[in-house]
Phi, psi and omega in degrees: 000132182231169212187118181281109155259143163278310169286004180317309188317300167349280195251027171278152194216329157213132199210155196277132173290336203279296160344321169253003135308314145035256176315323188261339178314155160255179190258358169202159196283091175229128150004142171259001163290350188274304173333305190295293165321315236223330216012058178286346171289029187135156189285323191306073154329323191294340176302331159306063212270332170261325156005283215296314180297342175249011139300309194274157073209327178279306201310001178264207186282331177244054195259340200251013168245301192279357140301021182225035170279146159271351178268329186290322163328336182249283216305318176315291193320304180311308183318306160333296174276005176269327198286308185330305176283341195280289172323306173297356164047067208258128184257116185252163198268115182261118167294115157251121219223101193250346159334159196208168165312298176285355154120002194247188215254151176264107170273327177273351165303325201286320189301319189273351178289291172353287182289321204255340123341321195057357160300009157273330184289326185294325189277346176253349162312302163283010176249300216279019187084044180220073173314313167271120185214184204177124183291161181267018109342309204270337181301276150353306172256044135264313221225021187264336180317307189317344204211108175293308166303324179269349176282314227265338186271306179303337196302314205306142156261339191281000196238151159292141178235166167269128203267313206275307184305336164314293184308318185302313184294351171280337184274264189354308186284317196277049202015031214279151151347113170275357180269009198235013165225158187217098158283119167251213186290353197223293186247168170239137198279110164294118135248186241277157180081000163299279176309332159270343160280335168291334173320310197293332190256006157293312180270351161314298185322308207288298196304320164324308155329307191258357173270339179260337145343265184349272173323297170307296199296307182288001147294312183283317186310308183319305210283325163267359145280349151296304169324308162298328177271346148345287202270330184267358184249002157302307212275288206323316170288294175309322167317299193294319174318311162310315177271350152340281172300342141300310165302331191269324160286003154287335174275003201260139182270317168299341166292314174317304189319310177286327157333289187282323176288328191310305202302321179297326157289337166308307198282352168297313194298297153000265145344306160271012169263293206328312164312317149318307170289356163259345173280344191284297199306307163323305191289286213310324194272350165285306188298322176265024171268308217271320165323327200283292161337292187318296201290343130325340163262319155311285173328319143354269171320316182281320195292312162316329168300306157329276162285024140271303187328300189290329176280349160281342172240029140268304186280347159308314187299304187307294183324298177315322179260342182293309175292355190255348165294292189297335160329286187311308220262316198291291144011296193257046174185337156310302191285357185242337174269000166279293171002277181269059101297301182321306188317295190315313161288359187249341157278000187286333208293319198266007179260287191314317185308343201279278183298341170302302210280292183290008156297296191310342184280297213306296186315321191299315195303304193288358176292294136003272207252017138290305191313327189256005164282316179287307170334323176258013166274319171269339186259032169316325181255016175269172195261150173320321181275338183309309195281327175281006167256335180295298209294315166315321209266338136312329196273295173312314164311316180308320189280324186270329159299319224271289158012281185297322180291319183274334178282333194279309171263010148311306188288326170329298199297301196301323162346283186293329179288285183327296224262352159263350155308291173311307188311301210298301180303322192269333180269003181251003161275328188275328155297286199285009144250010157286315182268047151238345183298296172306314158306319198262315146343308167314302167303338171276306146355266182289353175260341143327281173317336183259346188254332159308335198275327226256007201245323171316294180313286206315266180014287178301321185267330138342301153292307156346292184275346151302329193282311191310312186285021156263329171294337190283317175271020148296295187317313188288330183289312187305308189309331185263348156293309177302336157302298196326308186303286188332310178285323161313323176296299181319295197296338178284314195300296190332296185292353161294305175320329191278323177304325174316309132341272194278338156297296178330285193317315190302296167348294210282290176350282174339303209265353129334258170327317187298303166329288195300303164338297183298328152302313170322292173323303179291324166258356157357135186273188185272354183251100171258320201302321167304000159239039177265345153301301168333300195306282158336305180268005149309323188289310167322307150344280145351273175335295170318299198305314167323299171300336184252351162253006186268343218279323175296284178332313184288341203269318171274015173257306172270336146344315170260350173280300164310302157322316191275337167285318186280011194252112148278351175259189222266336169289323176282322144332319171295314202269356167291288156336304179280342172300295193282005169282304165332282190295347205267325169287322181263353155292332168332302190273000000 
């Protein structure tokens, strides 16, 4: 028993797993928010019903924040497995289980399995006559071709439609029996012969539709299949014209004629290519004279270049040891002016130590000759020798200071000599180190300045040896156009010999004829006048030719006349020479 339910899921109780994976399975292994979303599970699109809004809705900017939503997350999914069950059309079994422990049947159980099923309602629907049903989508895409306005209102796949007002305005426009239908909630209800007359006038419609479909495509195919046979029966006809006109101009004798004179016209045409190519031939040995110069001055140049490059980095290298002398030397004068510094602070400590000590004598002398003024004040009654040993023995003191006093500042003064000696030795060292500073600026300087010349030069011989090697392959170029010119030249020479040839042949040919005339002529019957046209235009013939090879001749008569004066060497000269003894015979002749 099968039964379309909304509520089914509810009271299914036994059922096969593997079947209804089946049922869920997909035709390609995608995720099923990507399926839902994607509708890779079936051609039904009209089944996409939120799909399609929460498509344009990721396609905005903040599609990768509301996909990691958990509410969007359930809606997809749900969204997913109904378009899944929709496509997949699924026919479900309803199991009713009425059985009781002790074996006898539970009726009022059965009744609400029943009732809450709806498979009494379904069963009186087909017992009152409406045997044939179809949901209402699908009713709706059968049967909206009958109705142009409900096609035309309806085409979208991408928007949700309400499918049952849909179906009623499709019932409507097709004016059917509403007592020979039943629209529910879901599907539509038939009796019986409804669904095959609308079959029938769909397909009337349909067919219709499609003969004139038909009637068009074998229309277009046809008018280019003309087209083609047209353009192939244009070509056929310009061919059969050509060869017409070929045939007819093989039997034509001027033509022959033209045939046979053409190539001795040819040799002016000859002649001037030959002339070009020699003039072509020239100019390349100029361009390859005036290469050949360059690059000899280029090479020059470069050899000059060279040699700077090298006297510029000997004297750098000079410049270079000369700085590292005067390096040395500065070095050495740094260290000797720490040197007389040093010395120098050490004779100022010891010139103060100086004064200090004959500050300190000079108070003692007088401490001294106070001491002895008192002394000799109070010692009024000591004897004369006491006081003349006292007095000796102060005088000897005095004296040895006074000494001591003469040596300091002797050694003071030699000091002071010394340390202007030094001041003097130390400012003519702090100038030759100022002037060894200003040198070695200097020396940075010009080795700057020398390594820009010498960095300028590499530049300079770089764009050189690139130019040169683009002149050389000018060069390799100019050389194989001048073979290329030569063997042309060579090849023109040929084809004059043969044109030479065939005027020699044309000649003897001439002079034939002219003979066979004269015979004709001599042995003439006496009755000419029935050939005397014949004659004439032989003779005209004749004339022509004549006139047209002679017309040929001058122009290689001087032409060789000119060659054999512009040719110096002495084989080819020669062979100029036998040429034009040759034709000059045969103009004779």
């Amino acid at each position: 028993m099968s039964s379309f339910i909304s509520n089914s899921s509810s009271s299914v109780l036994v059922f096969l797993r593997g079947q209804v994976k089946s049922l869920f399975t997909p035709r390609i292994s995608l995720p099923p928010l990507c399926r839902g979303l994607g509708g890779l599970d079936g051609g039904n699109q009209r089944a996409l019903q939120r799909n399609g809004t929460i498509r344009k809705t990721f396609s905005g900017g903040m599609a990768a924040v509301r996909r990691h939503s958990h509410c969007i997350a359930v809606k997809l999914q749900a969204d997913a497995l109904e378009n899944v069950i929709r496509r997949a059309a699924p026919v479900f079994l309803q199991g009713v289980s009425a059985k009781m422990d002790g074996g006898g049947f539970d009726v009022p159980a059965l009744r609400v399995q029943l009732n809450s099923t709806q498979i009494l309602s379904a069963l009186q629907l087909y017992r009152t006559g409406f045997p044939d049903h179809m949901s209402l989508s699908d009713f709706r895409c059968h049967f909206q071709a009958l109705s142009p306005p409900i096609m035309k209102r309806y085409a979208s796949m991408f928007v949700s439609h309400d499918e049952r007002k849909a179906v009623e305005e499709l019932l409507v426009e097709l004016d059917v029996d509403r007592k020979r239908m039943a629209v529910g909630s879901s599907r539509v209800f038939m009796k019986r012969g409804v669904l095959r007359d609308l079959g029938q006038r769909r397909d009337q419609q349909v067919t219709g539709w499609l003969v004139h479909l038909q009637a068009a495509c074998l229309g277009h195919l046809a008018r280019q299949k003309y087209r083609r046979l047209k353009v192939q029966q244009m070509a056929v006809r310009c061919l059969q014209r050509n060869l017409r006109v070929l045939r007819t101009m093989t039997a034509w004798s001027w033509w022959r004629l033209f045939c046979r004179v053409r190539p001795l016209l040819d040799v002016n045409m000859d002649n001037e290519r030959l002339r070009a190519k020699e003039d072509e031939i020239s100019a390349l040995r100029r361009r390859l004279e005036k290469s050949e110069r360059e690059r000899n001055e280029l090479r020059q140049t470069a050899d000059s270049l060279e040699t700077r490059v090298t006297t510029v980095t000997s004297e750098l290298s000079d410049e270079r040891f000369r700085g590292d002398a005067v390096g040395q030397a500065l070095d050495v004068e740094r260290a000797e002016r720490l040197r007389l510094s040093r010395e120098n602070k050490e004779l100022q400590a010891r010139l103060d130590q100086c004064k200090v000590t004959i500050e300190t004598l000079e108070r003692t002398l007088e401490e001294e000759r106070q001491k002895a003024q008192v002394a000799a004040g109070q010692r009024e009654a000591a004897t004369e020798s006491e006081l003349t040993m006292q007095l000796e023995c102060c005088q000897t003191e005095v004296e040895f200071v006074r000494r001591r006093l003469k040596q300091t500042e002797e050694k003071l003064e030699a000091e002071r000599q010394s340390r202007q000696e030094l001041d003097a030795k130390v400012a003519a060292l702090q100038a030759q180190l100022e002037q060894s500073r200003r040198g070695a600026v200097e020396l940075k300087r010009h080795c700057r300045r020398v390594t820009s010349d010498l960095q300028d030069a590499r530049v300079l011989t770089d764009s050189l040896q690139s130019r040169t090697h683009e002149l050389e392959r000018k060069q390799r170029r100019f050389d194989n156009e001048l073979a290329q010119a030569l063997e042309e030249a060579e090849n023109e020479r040929e084809q004059k010999e043969k044109a030479l040839q065939e005027n020699a042949t044309l000649g003897a040919e001439i002079f034939n004829l002219r003979r066979s005339l004269q015979v004709y002529l001599f042995f003439a019957p006496i009755d000419r006048s029935a050939s005397q046209k014949e004659l004439r235009s032989i003779a005209c013939s004749l004339k022509e030719w004549v006139w047209i090879i002679d017309e040929a001749r001058s122009p290689q008569k001087s032409e060789l006349e000119r060659m054999a004066r512009a040719k110096s060497d002495g084989g080819l000269a020669e062979l100029w020479r036998r040429r034009r003894h040759a034709f000059l015979h045969l103009t004779s002749v």
